[in-house]
Each structure stands twice: as C-alpha cells, then as structure tokens.
N, C-alpha and C positions, 0 to 999 in steps of 0.2 A: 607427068610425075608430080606428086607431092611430099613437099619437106618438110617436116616439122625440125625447128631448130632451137638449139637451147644455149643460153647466154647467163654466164658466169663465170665471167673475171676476177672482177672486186667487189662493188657497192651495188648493184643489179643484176639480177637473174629474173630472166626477161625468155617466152616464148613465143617463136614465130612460125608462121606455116605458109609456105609460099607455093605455087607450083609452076610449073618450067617455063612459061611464060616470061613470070618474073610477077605475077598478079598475087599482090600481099590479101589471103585470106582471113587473116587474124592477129594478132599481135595485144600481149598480156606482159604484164613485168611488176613487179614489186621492188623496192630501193630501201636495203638495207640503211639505217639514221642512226649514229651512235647517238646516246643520250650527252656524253662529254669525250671532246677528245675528237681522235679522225676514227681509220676503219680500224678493228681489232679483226683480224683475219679467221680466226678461228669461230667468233662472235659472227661473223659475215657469212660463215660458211655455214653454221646453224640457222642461220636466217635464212640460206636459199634451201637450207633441207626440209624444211618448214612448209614455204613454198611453190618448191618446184612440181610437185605433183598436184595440185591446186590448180598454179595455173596453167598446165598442161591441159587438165581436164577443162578448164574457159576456155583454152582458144581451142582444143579441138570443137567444142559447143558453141562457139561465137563465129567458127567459120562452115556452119553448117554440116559439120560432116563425123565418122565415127571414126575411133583407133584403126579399124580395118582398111581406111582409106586412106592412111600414110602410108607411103611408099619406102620414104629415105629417113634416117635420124638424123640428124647434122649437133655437134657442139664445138662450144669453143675450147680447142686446148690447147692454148695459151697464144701470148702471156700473160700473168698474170699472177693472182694472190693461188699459192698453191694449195691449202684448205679448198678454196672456194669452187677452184678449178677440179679437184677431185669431185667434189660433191654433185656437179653438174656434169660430170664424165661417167659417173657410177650410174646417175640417172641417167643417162643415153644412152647408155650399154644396157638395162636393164630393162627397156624397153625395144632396142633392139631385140634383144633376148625374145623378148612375152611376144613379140611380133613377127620373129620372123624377117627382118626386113635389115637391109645395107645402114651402115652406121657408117661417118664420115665427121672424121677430126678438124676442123678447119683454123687459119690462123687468126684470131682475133684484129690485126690491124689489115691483114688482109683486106676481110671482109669490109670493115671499115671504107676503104679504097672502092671497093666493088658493090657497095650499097650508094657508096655516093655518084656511081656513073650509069646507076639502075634508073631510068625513066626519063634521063635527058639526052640532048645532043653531044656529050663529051664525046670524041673519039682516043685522045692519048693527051691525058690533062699530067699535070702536074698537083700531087694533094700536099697537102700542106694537114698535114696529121697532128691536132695539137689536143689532147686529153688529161684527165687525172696524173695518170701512170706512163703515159707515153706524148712525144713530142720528136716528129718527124718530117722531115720534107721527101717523099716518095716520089719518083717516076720510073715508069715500064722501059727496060730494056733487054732485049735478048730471052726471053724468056724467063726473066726475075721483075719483082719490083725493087730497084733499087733505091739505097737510101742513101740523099745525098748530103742530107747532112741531119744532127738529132744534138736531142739535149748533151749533154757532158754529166749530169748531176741526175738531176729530178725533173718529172715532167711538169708542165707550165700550170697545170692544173694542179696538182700537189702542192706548189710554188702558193699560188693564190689561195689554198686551203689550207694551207700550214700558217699563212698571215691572216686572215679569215678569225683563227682559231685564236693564236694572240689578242688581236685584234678583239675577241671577245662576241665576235661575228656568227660560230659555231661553224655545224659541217652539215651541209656544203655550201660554201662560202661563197663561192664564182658568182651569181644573182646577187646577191645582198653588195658586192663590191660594184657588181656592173650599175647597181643603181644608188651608191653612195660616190661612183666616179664621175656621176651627170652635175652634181653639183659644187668638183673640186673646181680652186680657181688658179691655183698655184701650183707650176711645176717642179717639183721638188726632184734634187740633181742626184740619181742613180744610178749606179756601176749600168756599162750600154757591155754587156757581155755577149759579144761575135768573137767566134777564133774560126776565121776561114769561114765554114759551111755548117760549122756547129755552134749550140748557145749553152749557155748555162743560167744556170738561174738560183744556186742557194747562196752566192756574193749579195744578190741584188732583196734578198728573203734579209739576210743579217741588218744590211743598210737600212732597210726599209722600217726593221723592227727599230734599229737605234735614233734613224729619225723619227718615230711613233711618240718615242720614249723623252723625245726631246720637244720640240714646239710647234710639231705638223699637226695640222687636224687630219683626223681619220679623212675626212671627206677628199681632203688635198692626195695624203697616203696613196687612195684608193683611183687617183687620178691617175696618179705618177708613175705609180704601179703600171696600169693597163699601157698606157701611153710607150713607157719603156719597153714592156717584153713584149707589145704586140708591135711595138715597131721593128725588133730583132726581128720578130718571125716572117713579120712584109720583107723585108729585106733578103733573108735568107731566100723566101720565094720566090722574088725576084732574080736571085740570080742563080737558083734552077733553073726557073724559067729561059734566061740569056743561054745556060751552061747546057742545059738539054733542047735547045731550040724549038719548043713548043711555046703554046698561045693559048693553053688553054687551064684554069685552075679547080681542083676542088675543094672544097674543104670539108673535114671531117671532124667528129669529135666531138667531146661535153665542151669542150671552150670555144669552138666554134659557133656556138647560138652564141653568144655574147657579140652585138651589133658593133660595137666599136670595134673589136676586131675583122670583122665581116667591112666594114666603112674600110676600115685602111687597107685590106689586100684588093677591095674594088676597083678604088682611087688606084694603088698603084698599078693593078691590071689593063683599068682603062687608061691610062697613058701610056702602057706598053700596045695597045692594041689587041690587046687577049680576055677570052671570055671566062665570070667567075661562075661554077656550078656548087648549089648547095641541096643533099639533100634535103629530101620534108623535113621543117624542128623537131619531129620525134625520133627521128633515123639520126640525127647527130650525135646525142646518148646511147649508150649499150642498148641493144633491144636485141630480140629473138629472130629477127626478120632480115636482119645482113647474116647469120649464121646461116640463117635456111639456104638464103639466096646465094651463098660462096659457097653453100656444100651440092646446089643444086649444080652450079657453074664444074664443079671439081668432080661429082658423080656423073656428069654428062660429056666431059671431055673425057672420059678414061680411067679415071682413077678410081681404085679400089683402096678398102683398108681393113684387114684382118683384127679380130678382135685383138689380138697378141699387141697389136701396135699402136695401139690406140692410149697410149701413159702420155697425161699430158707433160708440156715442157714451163714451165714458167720460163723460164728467156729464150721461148722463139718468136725468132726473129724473122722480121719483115721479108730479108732478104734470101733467108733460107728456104721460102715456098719454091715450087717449080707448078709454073703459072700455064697448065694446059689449055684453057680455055682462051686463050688469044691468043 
C-alpha cells in the first residue's frame, strides 16, 4: 500500500508518500517565512494553499509514480494553527474525493513519535517531544501514548522564537540562537522552571528580555537561554525515564536538531545506561512523510474514517489517540 501524506500545521506544509514497508518514496515541503514578526495564521494558511497542490504534483513525480498509484490519503488534523489545518484537510478530502481512495486523519504529535521509531532499533522509548507549538515528554502505555509531563505556557520553540524576534534575530530564530549560544561565555541566572513533570517557559521569555535590555550580550543571552530550558527538558526525561522504567529515548521535533540539546539528553542517557534515537535531520521538522507513515500504521491496524469525521481538532491531544498498531 501507498500513502501519500500531507502536513500542515503552522509554518510547513510538506508532502510525503511512503508505502507499508515504511520505504520513504518522496518527500516535498515549502516553509511559510513571515517578512516581520512570527506566524500570521491566516497568512500561513494562504501560503500552504498556494502550495499544496504543487508539491503534491513533485512528490507524486519524484517518487516515480502516478495519482493512480496512491492508495491511502493521510493529513494532519491537529494540533495546530486552525487556518492552516483546514487548508490541508480540504486538500486531502479533495483528493480522496478525485481518487476514489481511504483518507485518514492522523495526530500530528503522534506521528512525530512514530516517525521517530521508523528505521531503528527503539522498541518502547521514551520521546521527549520539544517543537514550535508543542513541548512534551511521551511514553506508550496501555494503548495510549501518554503524557507525562508538557509545557504549562508555550512551547520551547515559540519561547526561543518569540526572543529570536526581540532579539532582532527574526523568524525562525532556533539556528541563529544555536549558533550565537557557541560563542556565550557567561551564564546569565534564569527562572529554572520545573513544577513536578511539567515546565514553563514564558517567566524565563520575560527575564530573559529584561536581562537583554540591561548588560547581557546577546551572545551570553543566547547561551543562558539554551542552557536553562534544555536542561529543564534533560531533566524532565530523565525522570520519565526512572518513572516509566524504560532505557530507551527519542527525540522529536524543530528543537531537537539543535546539538546542544541533543549533547545534554545523551550525556544524561549514557549515565543512566539508556539508548538515545534520532530520526534523519529532515524528519525532526514538520514533513509529509511522518503523516503518511502514522496513517499507513492507523490504516493497517484497523482503523477507518468516514469523510463526516474528518474536522480537524486544533487541541488534539497526544493522549487522546487510541494506538492500534502496537
């Protein structure tokens, strides 16, 4: 069976096409770039309608094959920017439609999760989910992925692109920070925000601006910054890891390419004794090819989905999947 799968959340709408294997045929994406400012939702959602029929047409052409030869639709809906999330649901359905063929809603962090345990050895990792828009620690139980603990506020990636943006850095900011924090030399003293299992991040945004505004160099800022919330996040994984008795870690997401993050859940993995998996750099960001691949997983254990039910949700939730395929 082949998936072709469509991804639009917020800042990327991205096309993949996989088939049951799990053998990635093609993968196509374009990234919505505000001129000033962050994402305008409605601005984003004209961006992927622009588009999403474009790169449909590449990757069905780049993975050798025609429209006739997809089997499954797969999109993301949700969570997410609701504009954007319509936009790429109307295009799934409307291809389903011309085709003839099963359409399949799938969770966006889901996927996330199930891209990252696509082509290695994980058997029941522990993800540490940290993105734009979301900021989660995940692990599999009873037939849910649950969440064991997630931001309080805004996700760690919003955190670093809303300072970014002050900062005078623009959007998207996460790169330009990871490589103005290689040359901080001073640790500048920031709210360390853990409550239990959960973090927050817009105390540690405020401070951050008023030490800016006072005698930090960006460079240091940019230090202090990663240092502090990527150490909440090791932490938190950590004691998943203890609290769910697994050994094994993934990571996910736009923040997860960032190496100093990647460095400290290593470190702390290898002195627990537990192994860290990452997908390929390009599968960390929104792409089309973790949709395919979570609708191929979701259309082959079972699951069906009537076009009637197919409205996306912006705040679905991780934990609200019912995970047939394990």
């Amino acid at each position: 069976m082949i998936c072709l799968g469509i991804e639009g959340t917020a800042h990327t709408v991205g096309i993949g096409i996989v088939d049951s294997t799990g053998k990635v045929l093609s993968d196509a994406s374009d990234m919505y770039r505000p001129t000033k400012g962050g994402i305008h939702p409605r601005e984003a959602a004209n961006h992927h309608a622009e588009f999403v029929t474009p790169l449909m047409d590449k990757a069905v052409k780049d993975a050798g094959l025609s429209y006739a030869d997809i089997d499954l639709v797969a999109f993301s809906q949700g969570p997410g920017l609701g504009p954007c999330l319509r936009t790429v649901a109307t295009a799934a359905r409307a291809l389903s439609i011309a085709l003839s063929i099963p359409l399949m809603g799938v969770n966006h962090c889901v996927a996330h999760v199930e891209i990252g345990r696509l082509g290695n050895d994980s058997k029941d990792p522990v993800m540490l989910y940290a993105s734009g828009g979301n900021t989660q620690v995940i692990a599999y139980s009873k037939g849910r992925y649950r969440v064991f603990g997630e931001t309080m506020d805004i996700g760690v990636g919003n955190m670093l692109d809303k300072f970014g943006i002050m900062a005078g850095l623009g959007f998207y900011a996460g790169p330009r920070i990871e490589e103005l924090a290689k040359k901080g030399t001073r640790l500048v003293d920031l709210p360390y925000s853990v409550k239990g299992m959960d973090v927050a991040f817009s105390g540690i945004l405020t401070a951050a601006k008023h030490q800016l505004e006072s005698d930090s160099s960006l460079e240091d800022m940019c230090f202090s910054l990663q240092e502090t919330v990527f150490a909440m996040l090791t932490e938190v994984t950590e004691r998943a890891l203890a609290q769910a008795e697994k050994n094994e870690v993934v990571l996910a997401g736009g923040v997860a390419r960032n190496r100093r993050l990647s460095d400290m859940v290593s470190s702390m993995a290898k002195e627990r004794g537990a192994t860290v998996y990452e997908p390929p750099f390009k599968y960390l960001v929104d792409n089309g090819v973790m949709i395919a691949w979570n609708g191929l997983l979701a259309y082959g254990s079972g699951q069906r989905m009537e076009l009637q039910n197919t409205k996306v949700n912006q705040r679905y939730r991780t934990d609200l999947v019912d995970i047939t395929w394990r």
